[in-house]
HTML snippet that shows the backbone in 3Dmol.js (N, CA, C, O; Angstrom):
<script src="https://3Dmol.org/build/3Dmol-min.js"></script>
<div id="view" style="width:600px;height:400px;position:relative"></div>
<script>
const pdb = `
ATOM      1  N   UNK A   1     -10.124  -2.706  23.765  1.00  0.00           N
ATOM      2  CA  UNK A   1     -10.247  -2.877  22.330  1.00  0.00           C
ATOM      3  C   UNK A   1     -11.731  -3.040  21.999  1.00  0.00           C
ATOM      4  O   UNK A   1     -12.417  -3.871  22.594  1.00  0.00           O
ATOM      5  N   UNK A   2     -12.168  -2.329  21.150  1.00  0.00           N
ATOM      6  CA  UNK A   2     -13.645  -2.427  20.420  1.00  0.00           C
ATOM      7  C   UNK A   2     -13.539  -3.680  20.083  1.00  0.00           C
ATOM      8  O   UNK A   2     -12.529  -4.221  19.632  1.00  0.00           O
ATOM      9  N   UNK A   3     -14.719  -4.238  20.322  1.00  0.00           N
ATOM     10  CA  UNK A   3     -15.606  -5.935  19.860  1.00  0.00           C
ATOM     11  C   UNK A   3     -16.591  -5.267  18.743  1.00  0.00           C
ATOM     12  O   UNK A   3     -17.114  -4.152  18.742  1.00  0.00           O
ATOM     13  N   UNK A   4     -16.650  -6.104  17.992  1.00  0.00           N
ATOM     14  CA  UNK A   4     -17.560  -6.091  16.409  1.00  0.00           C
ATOM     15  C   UNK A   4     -18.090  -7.734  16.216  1.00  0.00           C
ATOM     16  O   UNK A   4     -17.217  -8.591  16.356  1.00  0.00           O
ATOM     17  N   UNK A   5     -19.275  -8.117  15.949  1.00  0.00           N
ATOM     18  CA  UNK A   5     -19.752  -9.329  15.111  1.00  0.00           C
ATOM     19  C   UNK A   5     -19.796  -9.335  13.848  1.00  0.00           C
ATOM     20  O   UNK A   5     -20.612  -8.502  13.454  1.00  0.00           O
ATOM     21  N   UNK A   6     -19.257  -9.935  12.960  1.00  0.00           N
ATOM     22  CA  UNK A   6     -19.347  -9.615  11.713  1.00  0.00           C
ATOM     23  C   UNK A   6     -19.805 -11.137  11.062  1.00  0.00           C
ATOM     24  O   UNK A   6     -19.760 -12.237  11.613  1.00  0.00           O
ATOM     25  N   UNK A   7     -20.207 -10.823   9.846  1.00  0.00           N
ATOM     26  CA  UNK A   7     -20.583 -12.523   9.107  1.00  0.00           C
ATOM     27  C   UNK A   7     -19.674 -12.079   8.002  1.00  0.00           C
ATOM     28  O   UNK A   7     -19.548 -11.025   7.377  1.00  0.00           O
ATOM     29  N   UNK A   8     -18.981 -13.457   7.973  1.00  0.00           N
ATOM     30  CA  UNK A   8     -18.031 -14.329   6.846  1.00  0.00           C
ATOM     31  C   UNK A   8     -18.510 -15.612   6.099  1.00  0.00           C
ATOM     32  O   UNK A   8     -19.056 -16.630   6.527  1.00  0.00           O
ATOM     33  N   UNK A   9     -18.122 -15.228   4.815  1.00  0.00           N
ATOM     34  CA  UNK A   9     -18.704 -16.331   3.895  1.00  0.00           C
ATOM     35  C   UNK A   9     -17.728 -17.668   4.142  1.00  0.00           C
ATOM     36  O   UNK A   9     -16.517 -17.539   4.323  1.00  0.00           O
ATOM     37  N   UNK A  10     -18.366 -18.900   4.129  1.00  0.00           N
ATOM     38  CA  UNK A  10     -17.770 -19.936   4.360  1.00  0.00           C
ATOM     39  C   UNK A  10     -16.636 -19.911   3.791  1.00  0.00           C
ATOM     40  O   UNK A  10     -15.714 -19.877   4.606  1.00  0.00           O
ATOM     41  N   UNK A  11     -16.167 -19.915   2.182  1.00  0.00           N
ATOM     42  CA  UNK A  11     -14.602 -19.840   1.900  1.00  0.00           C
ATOM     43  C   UNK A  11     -14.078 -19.051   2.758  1.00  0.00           C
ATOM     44  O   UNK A  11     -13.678 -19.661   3.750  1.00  0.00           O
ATOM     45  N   UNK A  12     -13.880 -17.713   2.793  1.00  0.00           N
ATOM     46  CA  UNK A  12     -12.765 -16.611   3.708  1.00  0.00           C
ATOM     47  C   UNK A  12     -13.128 -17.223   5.045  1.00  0.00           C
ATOM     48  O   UNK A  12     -12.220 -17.004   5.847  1.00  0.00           O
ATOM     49  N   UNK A  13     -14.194 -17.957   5.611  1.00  0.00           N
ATOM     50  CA  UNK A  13     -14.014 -18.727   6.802  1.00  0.00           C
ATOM     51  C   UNK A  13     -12.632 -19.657   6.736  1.00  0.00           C
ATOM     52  O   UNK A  13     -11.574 -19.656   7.366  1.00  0.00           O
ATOM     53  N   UNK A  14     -13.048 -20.254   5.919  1.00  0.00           N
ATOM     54  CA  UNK A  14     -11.918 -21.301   6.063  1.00  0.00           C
ATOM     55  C   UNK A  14     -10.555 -21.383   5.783  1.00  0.00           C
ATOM     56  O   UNK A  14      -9.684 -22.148   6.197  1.00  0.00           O
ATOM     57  N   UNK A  15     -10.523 -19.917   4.557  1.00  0.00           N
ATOM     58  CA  UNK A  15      -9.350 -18.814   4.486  1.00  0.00           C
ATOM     59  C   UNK A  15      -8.523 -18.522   6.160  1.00  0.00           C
ATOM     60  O   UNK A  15      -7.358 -18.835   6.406  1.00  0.00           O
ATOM     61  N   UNK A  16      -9.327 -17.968   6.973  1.00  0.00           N
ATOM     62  CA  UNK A  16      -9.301 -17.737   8.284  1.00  0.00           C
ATOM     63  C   UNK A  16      -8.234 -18.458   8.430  1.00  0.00           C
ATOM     64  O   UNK A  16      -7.029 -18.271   8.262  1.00  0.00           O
ATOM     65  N   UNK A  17      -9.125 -19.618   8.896  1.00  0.00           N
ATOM     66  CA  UNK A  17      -8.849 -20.768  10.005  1.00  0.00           C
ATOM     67  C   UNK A  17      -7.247 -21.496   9.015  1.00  0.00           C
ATOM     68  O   UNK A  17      -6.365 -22.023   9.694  1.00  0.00           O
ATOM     69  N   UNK A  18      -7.134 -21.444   7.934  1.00  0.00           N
ATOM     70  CA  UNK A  18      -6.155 -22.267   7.702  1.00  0.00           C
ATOM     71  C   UNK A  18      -5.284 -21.770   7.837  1.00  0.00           C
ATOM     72  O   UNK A  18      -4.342 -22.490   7.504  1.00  0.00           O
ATOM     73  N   UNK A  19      -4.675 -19.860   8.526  1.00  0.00           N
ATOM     74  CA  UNK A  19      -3.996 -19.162   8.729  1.00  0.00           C
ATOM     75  C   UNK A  19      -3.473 -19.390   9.866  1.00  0.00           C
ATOM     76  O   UNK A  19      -2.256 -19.361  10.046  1.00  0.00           O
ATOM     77  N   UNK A  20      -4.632 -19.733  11.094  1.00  0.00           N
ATOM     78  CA  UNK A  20      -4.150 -20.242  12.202  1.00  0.00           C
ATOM     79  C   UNK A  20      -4.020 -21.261  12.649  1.00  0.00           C
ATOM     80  O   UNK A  20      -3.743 -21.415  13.838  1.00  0.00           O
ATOM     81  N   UNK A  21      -4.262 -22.673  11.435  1.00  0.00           N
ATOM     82  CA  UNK A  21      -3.933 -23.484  11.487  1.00  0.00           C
ATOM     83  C   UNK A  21      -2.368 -23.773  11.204  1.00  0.00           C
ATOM     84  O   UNK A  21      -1.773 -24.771  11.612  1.00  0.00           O
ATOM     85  N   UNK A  22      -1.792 -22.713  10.422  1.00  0.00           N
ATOM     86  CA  UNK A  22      -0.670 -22.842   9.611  1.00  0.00           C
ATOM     87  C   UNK A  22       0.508 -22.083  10.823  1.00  0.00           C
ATOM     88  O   UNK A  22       1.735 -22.101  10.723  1.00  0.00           O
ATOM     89  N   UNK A  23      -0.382 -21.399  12.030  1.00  0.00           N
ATOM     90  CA  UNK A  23       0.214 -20.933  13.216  1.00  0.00           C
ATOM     91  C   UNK A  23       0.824 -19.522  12.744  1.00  0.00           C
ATOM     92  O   UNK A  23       1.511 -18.809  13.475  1.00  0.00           O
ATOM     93  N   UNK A  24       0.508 -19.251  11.544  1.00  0.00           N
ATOM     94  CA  UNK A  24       0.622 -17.518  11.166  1.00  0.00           C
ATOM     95  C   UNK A  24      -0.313 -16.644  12.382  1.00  0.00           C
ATOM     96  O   UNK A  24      -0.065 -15.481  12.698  1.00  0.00           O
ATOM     97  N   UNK A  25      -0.931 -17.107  12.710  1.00  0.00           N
ATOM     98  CA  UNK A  25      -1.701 -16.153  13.213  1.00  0.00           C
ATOM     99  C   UNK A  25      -2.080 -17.099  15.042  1.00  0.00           C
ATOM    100  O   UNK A  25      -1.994 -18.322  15.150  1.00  0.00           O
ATOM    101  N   UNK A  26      -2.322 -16.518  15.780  1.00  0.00           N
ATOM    102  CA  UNK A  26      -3.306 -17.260  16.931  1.00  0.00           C
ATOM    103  C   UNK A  26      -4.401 -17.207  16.744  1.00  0.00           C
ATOM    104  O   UNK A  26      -4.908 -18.161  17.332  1.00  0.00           O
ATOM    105  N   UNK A  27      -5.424 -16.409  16.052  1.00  0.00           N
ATOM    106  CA  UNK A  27      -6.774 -15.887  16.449  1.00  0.00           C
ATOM    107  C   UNK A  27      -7.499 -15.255  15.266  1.00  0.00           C
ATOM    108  O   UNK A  27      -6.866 -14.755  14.336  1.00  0.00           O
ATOM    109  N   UNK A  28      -8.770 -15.280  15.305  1.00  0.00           N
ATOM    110  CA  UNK A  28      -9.493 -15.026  13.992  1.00  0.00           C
ATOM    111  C   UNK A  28      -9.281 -13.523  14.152  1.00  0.00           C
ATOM    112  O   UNK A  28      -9.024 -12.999  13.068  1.00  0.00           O
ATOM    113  N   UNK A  29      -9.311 -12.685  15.164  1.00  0.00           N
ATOM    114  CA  UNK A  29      -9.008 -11.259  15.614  1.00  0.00           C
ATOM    115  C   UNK A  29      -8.095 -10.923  14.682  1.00  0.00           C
ATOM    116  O   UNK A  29      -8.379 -10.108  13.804  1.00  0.00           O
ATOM    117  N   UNK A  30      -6.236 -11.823  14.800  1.00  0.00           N
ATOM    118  CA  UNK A  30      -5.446 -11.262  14.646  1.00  0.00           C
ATOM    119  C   UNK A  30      -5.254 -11.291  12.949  1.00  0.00           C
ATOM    120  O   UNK A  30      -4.410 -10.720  12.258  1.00  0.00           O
ATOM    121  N   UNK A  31      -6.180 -12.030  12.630  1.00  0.00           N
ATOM    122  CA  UNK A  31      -5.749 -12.326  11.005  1.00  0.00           C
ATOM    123  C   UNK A  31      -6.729 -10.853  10.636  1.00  0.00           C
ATOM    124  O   UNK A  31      -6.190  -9.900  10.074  1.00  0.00           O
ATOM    125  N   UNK A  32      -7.662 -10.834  10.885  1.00  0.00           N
ATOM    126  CA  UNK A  32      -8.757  -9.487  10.203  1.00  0.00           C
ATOM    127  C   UNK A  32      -8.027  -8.407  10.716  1.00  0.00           C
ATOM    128  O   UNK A  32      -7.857  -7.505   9.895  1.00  0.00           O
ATOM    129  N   UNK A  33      -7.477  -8.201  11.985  1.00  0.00           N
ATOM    130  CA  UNK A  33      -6.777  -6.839  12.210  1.00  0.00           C
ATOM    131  C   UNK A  33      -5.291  -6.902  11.487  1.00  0.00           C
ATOM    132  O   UNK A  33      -4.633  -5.862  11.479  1.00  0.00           O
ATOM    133  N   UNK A  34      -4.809  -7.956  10.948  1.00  0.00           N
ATOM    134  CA  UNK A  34      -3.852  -7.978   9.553  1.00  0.00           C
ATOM    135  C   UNK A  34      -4.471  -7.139   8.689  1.00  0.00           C
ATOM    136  O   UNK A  34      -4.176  -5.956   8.521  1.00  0.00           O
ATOM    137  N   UNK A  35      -5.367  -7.770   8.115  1.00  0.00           N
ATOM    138  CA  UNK A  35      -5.871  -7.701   6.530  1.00  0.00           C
ATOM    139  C   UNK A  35      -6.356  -6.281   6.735  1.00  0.00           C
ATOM    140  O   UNK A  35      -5.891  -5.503   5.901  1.00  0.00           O
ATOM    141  N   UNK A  36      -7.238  -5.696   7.702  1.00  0.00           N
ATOM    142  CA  UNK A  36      -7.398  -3.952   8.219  1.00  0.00           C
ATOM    143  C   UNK A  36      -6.127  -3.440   7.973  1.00  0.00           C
ATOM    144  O   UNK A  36      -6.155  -2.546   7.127  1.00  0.00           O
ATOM    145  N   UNK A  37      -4.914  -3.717   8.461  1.00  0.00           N
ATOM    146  CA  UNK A  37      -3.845  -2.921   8.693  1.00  0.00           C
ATOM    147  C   UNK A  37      -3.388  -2.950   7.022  1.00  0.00           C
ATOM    148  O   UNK A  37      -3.157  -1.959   6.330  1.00  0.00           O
ATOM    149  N   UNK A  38      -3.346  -4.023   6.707  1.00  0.00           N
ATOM    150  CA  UNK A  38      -2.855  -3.866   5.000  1.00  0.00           C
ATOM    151  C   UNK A  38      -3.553  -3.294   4.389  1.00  0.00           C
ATOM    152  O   UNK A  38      -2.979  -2.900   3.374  1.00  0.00           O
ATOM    153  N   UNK A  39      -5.411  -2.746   4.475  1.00  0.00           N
ATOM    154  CA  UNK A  39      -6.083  -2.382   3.529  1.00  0.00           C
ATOM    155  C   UNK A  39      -5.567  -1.040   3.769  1.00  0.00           C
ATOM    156  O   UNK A  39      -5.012  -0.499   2.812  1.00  0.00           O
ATOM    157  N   UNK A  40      -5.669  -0.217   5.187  1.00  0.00           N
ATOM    158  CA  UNK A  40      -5.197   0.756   5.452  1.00  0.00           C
ATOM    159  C   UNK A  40      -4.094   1.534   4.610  1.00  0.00           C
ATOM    160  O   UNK A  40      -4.172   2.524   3.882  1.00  0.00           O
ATOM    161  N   UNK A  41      -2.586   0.360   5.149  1.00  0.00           N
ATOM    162  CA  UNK A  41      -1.701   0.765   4.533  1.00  0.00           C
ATOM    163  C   UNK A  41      -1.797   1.079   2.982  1.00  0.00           C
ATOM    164  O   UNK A  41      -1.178   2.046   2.539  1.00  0.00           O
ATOM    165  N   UNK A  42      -2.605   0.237   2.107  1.00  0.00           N
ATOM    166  CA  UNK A  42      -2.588   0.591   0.391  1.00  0.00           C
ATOM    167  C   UNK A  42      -3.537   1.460   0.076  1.00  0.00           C
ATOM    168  O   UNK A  42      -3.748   1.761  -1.098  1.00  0.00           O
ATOM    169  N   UNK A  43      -4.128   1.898   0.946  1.00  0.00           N
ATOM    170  CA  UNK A  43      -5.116   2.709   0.761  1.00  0.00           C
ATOM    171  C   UNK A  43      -4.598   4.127   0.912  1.00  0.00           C
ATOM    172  O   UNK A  43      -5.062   5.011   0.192  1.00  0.00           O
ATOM    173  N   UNK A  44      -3.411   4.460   2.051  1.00  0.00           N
ATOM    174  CA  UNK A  44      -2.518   5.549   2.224  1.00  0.00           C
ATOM    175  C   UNK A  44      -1.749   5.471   0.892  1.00  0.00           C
ATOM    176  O   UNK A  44      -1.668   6.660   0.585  1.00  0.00           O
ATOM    177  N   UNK A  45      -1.453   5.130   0.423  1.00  0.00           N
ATOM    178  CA  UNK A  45      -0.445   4.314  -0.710  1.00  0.00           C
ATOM    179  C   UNK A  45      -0.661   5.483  -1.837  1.00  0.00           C
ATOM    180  O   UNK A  45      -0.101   6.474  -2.306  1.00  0.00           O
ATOM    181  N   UNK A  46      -2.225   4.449  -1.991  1.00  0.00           N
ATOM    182  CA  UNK A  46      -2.886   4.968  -3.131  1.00  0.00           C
ATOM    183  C   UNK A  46      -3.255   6.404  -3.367  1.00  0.00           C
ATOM    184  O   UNK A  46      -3.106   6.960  -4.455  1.00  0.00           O
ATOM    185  N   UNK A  47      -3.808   7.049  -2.153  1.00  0.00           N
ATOM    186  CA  UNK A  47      -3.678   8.466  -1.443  1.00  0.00           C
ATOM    187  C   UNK A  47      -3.035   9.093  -1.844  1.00  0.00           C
ATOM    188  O   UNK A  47      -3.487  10.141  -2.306  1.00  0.00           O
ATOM    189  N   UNK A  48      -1.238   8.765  -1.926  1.00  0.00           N
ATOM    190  CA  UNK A  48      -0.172   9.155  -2.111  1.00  0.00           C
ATOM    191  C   UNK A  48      -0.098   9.827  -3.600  1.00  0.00           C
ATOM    192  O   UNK A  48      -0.207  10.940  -4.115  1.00  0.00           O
ATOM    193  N   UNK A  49       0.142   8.536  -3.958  1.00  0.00           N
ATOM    194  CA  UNK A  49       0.280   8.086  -5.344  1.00  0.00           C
ATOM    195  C   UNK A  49      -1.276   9.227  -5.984  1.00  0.00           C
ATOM    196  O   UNK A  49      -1.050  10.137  -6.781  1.00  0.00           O
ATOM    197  N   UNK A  50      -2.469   8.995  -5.559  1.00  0.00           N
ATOM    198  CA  UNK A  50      -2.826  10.061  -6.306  1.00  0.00           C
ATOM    199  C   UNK A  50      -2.939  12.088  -6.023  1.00  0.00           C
ATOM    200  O   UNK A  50      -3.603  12.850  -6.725  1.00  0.00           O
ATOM    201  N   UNK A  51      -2.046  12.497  -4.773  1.00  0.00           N
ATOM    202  CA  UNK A  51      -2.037  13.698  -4.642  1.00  0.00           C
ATOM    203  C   UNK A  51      -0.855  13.645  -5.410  1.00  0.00           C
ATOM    204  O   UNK A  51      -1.113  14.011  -6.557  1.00  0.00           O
ATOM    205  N   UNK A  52       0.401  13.326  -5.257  1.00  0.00           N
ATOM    206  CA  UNK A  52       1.622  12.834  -6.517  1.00  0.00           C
ATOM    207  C   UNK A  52       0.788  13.219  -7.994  1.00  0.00           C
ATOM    208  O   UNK A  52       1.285  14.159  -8.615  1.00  0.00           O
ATOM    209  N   UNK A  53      -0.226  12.681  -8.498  1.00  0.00           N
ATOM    210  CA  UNK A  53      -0.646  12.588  -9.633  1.00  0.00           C
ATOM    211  C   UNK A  53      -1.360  14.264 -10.216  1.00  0.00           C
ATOM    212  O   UNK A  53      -1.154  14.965 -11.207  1.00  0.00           O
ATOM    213  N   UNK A  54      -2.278  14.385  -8.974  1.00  0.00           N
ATOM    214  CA  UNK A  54      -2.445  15.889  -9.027  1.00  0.00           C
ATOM    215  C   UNK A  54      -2.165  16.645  -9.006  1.00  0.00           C
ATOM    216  O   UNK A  54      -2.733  17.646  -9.445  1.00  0.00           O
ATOM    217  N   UNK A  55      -0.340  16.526  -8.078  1.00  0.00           N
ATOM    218  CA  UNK A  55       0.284  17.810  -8.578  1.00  0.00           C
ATOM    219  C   UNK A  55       1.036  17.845  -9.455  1.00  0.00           C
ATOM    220  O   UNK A  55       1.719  18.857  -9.611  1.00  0.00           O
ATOM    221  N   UNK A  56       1.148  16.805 -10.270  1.00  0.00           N
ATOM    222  CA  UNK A  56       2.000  17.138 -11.240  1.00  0.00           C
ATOM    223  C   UNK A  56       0.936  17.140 -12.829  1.00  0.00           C
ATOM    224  O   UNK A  56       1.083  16.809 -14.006  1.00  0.00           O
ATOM    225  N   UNK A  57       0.087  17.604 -12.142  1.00  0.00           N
ATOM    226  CA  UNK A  57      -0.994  17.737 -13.469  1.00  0.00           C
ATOM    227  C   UNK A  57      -1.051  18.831 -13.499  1.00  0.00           C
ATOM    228  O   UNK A  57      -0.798  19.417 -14.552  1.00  0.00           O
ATOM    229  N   UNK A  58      -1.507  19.712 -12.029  1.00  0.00           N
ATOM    230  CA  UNK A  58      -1.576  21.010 -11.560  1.00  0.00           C
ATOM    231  C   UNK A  58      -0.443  21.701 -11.958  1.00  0.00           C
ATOM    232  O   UNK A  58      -0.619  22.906 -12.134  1.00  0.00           O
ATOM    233  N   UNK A  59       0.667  21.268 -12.149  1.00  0.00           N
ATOM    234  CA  UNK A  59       1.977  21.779 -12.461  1.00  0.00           C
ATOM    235  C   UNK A  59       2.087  22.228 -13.711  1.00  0.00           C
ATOM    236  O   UNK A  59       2.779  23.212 -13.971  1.00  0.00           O
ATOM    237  N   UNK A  60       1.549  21.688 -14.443  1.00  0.00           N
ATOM    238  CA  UNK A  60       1.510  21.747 -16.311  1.00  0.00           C
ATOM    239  C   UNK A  60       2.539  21.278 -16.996  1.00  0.00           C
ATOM    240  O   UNK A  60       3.372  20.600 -16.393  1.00  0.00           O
ATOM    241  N   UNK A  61       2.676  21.514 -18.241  1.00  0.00           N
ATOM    242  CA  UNK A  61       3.883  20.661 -18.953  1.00  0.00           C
ATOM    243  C   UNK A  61       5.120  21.069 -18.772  1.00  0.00           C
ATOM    244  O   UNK A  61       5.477  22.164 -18.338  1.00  0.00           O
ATOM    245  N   UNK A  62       5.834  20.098 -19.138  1.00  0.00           N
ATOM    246  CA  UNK A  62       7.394  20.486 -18.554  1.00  0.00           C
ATOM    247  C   UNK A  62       7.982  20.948 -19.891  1.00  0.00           C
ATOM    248  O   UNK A  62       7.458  20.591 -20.945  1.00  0.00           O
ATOM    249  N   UNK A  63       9.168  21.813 -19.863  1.00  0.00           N
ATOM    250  CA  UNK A  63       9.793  22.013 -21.353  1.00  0.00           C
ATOM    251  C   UNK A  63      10.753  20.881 -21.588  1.00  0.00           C
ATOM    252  O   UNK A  63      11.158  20.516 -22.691  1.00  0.00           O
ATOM    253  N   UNK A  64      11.147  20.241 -20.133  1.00  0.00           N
ATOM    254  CA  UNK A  64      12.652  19.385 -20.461  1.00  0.00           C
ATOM    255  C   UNK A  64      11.864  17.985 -21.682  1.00  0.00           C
ATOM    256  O   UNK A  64      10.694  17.702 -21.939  1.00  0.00           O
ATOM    257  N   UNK A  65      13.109  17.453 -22.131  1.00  0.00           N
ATOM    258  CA  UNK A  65      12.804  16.799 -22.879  1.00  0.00           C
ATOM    259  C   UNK A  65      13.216  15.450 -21.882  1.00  0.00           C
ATOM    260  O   UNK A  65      13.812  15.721 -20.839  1.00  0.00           O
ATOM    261  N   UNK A  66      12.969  14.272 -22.124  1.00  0.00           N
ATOM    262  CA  UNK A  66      12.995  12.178 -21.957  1.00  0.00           C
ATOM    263  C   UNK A  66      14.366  12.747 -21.433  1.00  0.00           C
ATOM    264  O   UNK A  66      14.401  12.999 -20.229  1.00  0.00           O
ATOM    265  N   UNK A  67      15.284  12.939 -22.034  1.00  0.00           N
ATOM    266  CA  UNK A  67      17.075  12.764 -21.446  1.00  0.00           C
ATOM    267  C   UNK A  67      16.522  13.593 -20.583  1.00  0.00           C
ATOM    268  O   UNK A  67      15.853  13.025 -19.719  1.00  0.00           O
ATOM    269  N   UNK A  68      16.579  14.866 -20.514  1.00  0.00           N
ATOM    270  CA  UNK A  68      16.960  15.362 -19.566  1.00  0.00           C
ATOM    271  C   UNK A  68      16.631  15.304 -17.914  1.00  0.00           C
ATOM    272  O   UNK A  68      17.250  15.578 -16.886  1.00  0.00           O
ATOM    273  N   UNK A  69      15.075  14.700 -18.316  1.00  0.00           N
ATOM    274  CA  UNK A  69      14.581  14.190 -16.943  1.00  0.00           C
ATOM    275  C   UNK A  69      15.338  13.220 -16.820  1.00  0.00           C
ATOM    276  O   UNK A  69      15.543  13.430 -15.624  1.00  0.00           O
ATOM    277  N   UNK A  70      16.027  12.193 -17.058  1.00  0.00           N
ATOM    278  CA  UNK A  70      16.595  10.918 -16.997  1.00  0.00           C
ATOM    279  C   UNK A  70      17.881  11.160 -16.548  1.00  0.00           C
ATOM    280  O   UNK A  70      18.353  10.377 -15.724  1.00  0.00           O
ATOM    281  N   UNK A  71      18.691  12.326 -17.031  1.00  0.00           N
ATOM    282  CA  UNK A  71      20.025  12.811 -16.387  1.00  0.00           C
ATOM    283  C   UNK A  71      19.832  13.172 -15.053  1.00  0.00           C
ATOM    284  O   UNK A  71      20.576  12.910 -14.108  1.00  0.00           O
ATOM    285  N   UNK A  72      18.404  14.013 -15.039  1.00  0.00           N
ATOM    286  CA  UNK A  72      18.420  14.860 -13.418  1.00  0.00           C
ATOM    287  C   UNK A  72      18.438  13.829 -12.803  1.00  0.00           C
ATOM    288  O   UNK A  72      19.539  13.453 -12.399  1.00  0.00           O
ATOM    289  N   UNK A  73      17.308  13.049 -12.525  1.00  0.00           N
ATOM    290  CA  UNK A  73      17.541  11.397 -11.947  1.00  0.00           C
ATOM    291  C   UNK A  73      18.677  10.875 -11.717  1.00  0.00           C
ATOM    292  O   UNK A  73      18.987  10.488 -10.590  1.00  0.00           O
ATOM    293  N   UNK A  74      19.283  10.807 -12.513  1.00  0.00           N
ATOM    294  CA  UNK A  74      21.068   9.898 -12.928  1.00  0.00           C
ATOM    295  C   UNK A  74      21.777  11.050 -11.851  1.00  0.00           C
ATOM    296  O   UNK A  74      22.357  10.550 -10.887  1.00  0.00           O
ATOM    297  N   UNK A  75      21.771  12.340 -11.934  1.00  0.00           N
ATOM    298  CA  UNK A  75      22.605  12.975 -10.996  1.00  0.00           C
ATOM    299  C   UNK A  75      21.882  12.607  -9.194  1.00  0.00           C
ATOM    300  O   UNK A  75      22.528  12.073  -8.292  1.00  0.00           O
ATOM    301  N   UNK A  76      20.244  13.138  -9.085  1.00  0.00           N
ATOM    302  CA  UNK A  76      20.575  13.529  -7.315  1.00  0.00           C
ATOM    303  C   UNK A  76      20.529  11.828  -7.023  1.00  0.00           C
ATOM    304  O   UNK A  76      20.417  11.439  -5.860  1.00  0.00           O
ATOM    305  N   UNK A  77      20.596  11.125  -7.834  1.00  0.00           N
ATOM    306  CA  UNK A  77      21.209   9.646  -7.058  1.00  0.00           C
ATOM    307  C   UNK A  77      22.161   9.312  -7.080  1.00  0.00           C
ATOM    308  O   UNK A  77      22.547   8.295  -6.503  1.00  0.00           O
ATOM    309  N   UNK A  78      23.098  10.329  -7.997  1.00  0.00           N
ATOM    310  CA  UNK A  78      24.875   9.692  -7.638  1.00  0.00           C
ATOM    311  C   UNK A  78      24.671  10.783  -6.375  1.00  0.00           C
ATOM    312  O   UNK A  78      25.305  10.360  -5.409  1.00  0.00           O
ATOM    313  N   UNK A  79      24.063  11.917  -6.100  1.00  0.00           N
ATOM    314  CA  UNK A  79      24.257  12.943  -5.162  1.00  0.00           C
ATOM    315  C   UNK A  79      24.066  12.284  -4.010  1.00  0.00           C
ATOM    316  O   UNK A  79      24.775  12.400  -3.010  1.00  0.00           O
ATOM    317  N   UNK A  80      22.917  11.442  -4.152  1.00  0.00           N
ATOM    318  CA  UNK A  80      22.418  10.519  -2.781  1.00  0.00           C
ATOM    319  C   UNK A  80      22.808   9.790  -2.289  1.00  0.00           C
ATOM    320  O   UNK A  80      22.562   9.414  -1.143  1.00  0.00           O
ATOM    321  N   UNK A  81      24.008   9.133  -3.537  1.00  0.00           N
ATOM    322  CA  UNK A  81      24.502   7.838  -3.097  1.00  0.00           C
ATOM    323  C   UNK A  81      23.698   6.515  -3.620  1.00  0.00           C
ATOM    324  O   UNK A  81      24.309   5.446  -3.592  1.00  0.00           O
ATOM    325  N   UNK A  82      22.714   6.535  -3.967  1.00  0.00           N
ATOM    326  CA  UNK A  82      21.949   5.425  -4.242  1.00  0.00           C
ATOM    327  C   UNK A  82      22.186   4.411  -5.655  1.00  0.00           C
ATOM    328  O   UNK A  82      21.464   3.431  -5.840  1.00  0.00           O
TER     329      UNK A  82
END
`;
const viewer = $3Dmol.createViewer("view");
viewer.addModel(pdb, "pdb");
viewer.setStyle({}, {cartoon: {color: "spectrum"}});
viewer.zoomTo();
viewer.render();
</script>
């Protein structure tokens, strides 16, 4: 595993430590390779959420009208089961 030194401001220090005081965590390692893995994950998220956004811009306007998008919905989830 790669080693890094990094400097932390006294609050998120003590942020840290009260994590593994609270026994959430063992190790100052395991709490920052948390908070990495979550930035990661919302960061894919967000990724998502904005190629989602681009293609349905790229797509152009729709003719259906509010119901009818709202029916299609209402159907492939009785279709799905959900």
């Amino acid at each position: 595993m790669a080693r890094a030194s990094i400097s932390i401001t006294p609050p998120n220090d003590a942020w840290i430590q009260s994590r593994i005081d609270s026994e959430e965590f063992s190790s100052r390692s395991e709490v920052v390779n948390d908070l990495i893995r979550k930035a990661r994950k919302e960061q894919d998220e967000i990724e998502a959420i904005r190629l989602a956004l681009t293609k349905g811009e790229e797509s152009g306007v729709s003719n259906r009208t509010a119901d009818d998008i709202i029916n299609s919905v209402i159907e492939k989830r009785r279709n799905n089961g959900t």
